[in-house]
Every structure is written in C-alpha cells, then in structure tokens.
C-alpha positions in Angstrom: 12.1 258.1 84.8 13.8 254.8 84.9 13.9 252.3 81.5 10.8 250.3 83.4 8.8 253.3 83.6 9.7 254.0 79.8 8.6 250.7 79.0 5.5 250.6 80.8 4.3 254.0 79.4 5.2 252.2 75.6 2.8 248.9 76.4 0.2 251.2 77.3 0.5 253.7 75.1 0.5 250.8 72.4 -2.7 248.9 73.7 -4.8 252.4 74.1 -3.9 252.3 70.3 -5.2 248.8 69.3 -8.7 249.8 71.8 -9.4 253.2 70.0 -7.6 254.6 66.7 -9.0 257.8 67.0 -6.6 260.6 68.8 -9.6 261.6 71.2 -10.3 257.9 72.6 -6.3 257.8 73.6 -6.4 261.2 74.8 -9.7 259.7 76.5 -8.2 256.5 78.3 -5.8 258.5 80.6 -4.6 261.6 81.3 -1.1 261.4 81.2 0.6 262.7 78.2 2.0 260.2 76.1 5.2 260.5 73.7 5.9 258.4 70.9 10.3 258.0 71.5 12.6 257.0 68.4 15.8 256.9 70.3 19.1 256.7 67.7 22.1 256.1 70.4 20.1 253.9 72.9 23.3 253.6 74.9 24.5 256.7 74.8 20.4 258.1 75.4 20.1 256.0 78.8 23.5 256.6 80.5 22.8 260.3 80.1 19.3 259.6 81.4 20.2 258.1 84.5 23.5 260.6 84.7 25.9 257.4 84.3 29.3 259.1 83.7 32.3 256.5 81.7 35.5 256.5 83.3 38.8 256.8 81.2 41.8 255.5 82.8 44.8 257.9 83.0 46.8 258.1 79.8 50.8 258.6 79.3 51.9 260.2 76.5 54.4 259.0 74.5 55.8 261.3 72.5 58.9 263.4 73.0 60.3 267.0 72.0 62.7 267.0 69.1 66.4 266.7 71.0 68.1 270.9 71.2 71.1 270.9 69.3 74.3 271.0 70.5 75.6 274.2 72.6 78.3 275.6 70.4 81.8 277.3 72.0 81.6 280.9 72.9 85.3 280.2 71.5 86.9 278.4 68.7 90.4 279.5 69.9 91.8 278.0 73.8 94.8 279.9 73.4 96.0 283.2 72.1 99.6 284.1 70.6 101.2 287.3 72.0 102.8 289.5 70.6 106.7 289.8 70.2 109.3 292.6 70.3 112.7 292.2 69.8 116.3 293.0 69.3 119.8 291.4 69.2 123.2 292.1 70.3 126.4 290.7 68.8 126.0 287.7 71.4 122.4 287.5 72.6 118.5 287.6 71.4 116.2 289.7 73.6 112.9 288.9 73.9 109.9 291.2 75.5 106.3 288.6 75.0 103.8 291.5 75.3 101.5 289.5 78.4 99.8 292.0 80.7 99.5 290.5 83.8 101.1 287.1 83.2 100.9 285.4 86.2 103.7 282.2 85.6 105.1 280.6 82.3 107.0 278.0 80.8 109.4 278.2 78.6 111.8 275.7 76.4 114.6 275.7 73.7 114.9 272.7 71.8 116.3 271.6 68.5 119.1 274.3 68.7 116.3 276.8 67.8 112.9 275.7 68.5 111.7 278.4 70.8 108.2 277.6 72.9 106.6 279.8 75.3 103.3 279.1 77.1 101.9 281.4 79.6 98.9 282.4 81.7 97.5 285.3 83.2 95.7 286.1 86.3 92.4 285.8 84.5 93.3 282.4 83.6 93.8 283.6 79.9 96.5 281.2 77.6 99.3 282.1 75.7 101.3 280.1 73.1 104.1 281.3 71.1 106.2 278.1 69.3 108.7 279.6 66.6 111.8 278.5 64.7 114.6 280.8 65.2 116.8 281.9 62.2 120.0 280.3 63.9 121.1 278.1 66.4 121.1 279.6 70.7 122.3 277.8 73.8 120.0 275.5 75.6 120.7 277.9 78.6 118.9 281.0 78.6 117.4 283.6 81.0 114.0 284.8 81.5 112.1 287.6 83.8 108.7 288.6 84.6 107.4 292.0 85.1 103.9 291.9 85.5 103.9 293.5 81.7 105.2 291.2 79.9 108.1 288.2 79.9 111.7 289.3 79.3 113.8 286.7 77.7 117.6 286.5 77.3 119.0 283.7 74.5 122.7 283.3 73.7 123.8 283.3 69.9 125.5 279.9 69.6 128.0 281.9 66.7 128.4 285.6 67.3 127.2 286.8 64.6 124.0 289.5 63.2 120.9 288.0 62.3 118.9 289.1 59.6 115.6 288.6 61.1 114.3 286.6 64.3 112.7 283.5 62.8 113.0 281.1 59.8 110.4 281.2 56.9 107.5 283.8 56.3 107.4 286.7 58.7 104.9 286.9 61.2 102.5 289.8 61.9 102.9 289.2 65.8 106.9 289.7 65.6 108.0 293.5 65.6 111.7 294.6 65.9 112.9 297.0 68.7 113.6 300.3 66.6 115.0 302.0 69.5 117.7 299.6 70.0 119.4 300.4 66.9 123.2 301.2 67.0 123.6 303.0 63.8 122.0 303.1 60.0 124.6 300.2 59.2 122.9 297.6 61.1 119.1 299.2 60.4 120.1 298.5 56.5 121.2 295.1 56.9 118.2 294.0 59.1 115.5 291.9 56.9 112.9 293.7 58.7 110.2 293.4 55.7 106.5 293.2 57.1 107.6 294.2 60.7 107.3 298.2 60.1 107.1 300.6 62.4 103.2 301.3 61.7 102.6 297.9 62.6 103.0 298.8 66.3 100.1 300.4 68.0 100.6 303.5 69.3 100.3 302.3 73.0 102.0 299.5 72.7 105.4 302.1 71.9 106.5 302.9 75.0 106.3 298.7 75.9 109.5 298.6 73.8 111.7 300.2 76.2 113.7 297.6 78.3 114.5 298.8 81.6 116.0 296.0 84.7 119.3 293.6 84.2 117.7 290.7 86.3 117.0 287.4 84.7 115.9 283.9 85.9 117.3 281.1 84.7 115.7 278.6 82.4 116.5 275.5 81.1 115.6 273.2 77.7 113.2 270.1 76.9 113.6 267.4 74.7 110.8 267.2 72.4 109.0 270.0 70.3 105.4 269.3 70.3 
C-alpha cells in the first residue's frame, strides 16, 4: 500500500465518522476494514513500508595496534674468552688457547706485554683474550694452529722465572701446565694461587700435553684497544 493509498483510506475513514458516529453505520458505509494508524517513527515506518534500504558509505578505521616491543638478543655476550694453559721456560712463555676448531686468528704484542688474541671458529664463534703479562716479551713471537687449540711461543725479554703469567688478580680462565714442571723447586716458587689443579676439567687434562716444534711467525701492533 503506497502513502496515497494510506491517505485516502484516512479521509474516508474520517468522513464515514462525521456521517454516522455509531460503529455499525461505519461498518455499514463500506466493506473494507478500516485501521485507525498512530505511527511514532514516520520515516523510519514508510522506508520499511516501501522496502527503501539507506546506504552507508565504506568506513576506514583509524585506529592502530599498540607497537610490539623491541626483539631482545638471544645473546648479551658477541664474544667469548677461552681458556688458557700455560708454562714457561728460562727464556720463553708457552701458550695453548683452548679453541676447538679455530679456523684463523690474530694475534698482537704491544706495550712490551700487552698480549691480545682474537679468533674464530668454523662455526663463526668469537674469541677474545686481551691480558697484561707479568713482564716484558719480544715483539717477535711464534704462533701454531692445530685444529684444537692455538700454540703460542713468546720470548722473555730478561731470562728470568715468572711468578705467574699476568699482572693483577688471577683469572679463573688461566691454568698453569702441571705436567711441565722440572722439579718441587720451581712448583714452590710458582704464585699459582686460584689456578689449582681441580680447576681443570677432567677432559680438558689431556689438552695440556704439547706435542709438535713448528711455529708461525707473528708480528706486533701499535695500539692496545
């Protein structure tokens, strides 16, 4: 039924009412049933009446997801320090840098006895080792690689024994070669302190055991970073 047709019914629903105020004389004048309408949302009553649909016109959305925080390292540490074992003769300081497969290195003596080692292994793994030794060495020194580890060979500038490898407090990574002792004379005078024996680990016992004479040759730098 269209808004005319609503309108129409309304006039003559409203006349048959003037003509006749009984119920039977409107029932009488036609019929069609009549409806009295009281229609609260006109607008809203008619669109749905003649199926009028509203259009809304595509909305964007503003709003955005709180930002992710920050990936953190799966590693606070870039490099790792190896561990050391040594031993000296009246003239040298032998070095074995515990590096499983160490794949190249560089090495430097500055300063007289500013030591610094830096290594990587085949597994792209970094190794730093940057001590002060207890006395002066040559800049020249000699250096091998075995696949197990980096044997280093460093000239005593005065022949004469050291007490212990580096100046200041010990280090837990240093550990003294116990098989190279010559006799209970030098094993008393050695300041060996925190680098006992039951420091080592059990397979890390036999490492200590130098075997091959060949060295390469190294030279110095001039700074110490």
């Amino acid at each position: 039924m269209t808004f005319e047709e609503i309108n129409r019914e309304q006039k003559r629903h409203v006349q048959n009412v003037s003509d006749d105020s009984s119920i039977e004389a409107i029932e009488g004048v036609s019929d069609e049933p009549v409806w009295d309408i009281v229609i609260n949302r006109s607008e809203g009553f008619f669109k749905e009446l003649l199926n009028i649909k509203d259009t809304c016109p595509p909305t964007t959305s503003t709003s955005t997801l709180p930002a992710l925080p920050a990936p953190r390292s799966s590693s606070l540490q870039d490099h790792f320090t190896p561990h050391v074992i040594w031993y000296q003769t009246d003239t040298h300081i032998k070095l074995k840098i515990a590096i499983p497969c160490l794949e190249k290195c560089e090495i430097n003596v500055i300063r007289k006895n500013a030591f610094i080692f830096e290594g990587i292994t085949t597994s792209g793994k970094s190794y730093t080792l940057k001590i002060f030794l207890h006395d002066h060495v040559l800049k020249e020194f000699e250096y091998k690689l075995t696949g197990q580890d980096c044997k280093v060979s460093l000239t005593k500038k005065i022949p004469v024994a050291w007490p212990k490898l580096v100046l200041g407090e010990k280090s837990r990574n240093i550990s003294y070669d116990y098989t190279k002792y010559d006799d209970e004379k030098q094993r008393t005078f050695l300041d060996l302190g925190g680098d006992h024996p039951d420091e080592i680990p059990d397979d890390e016992e036999e490492m200590v055991v130098y075997t091959g004479s060949e060295y390469s040759s190294g030279s110095d730098s001039e700074e110490f970073d």
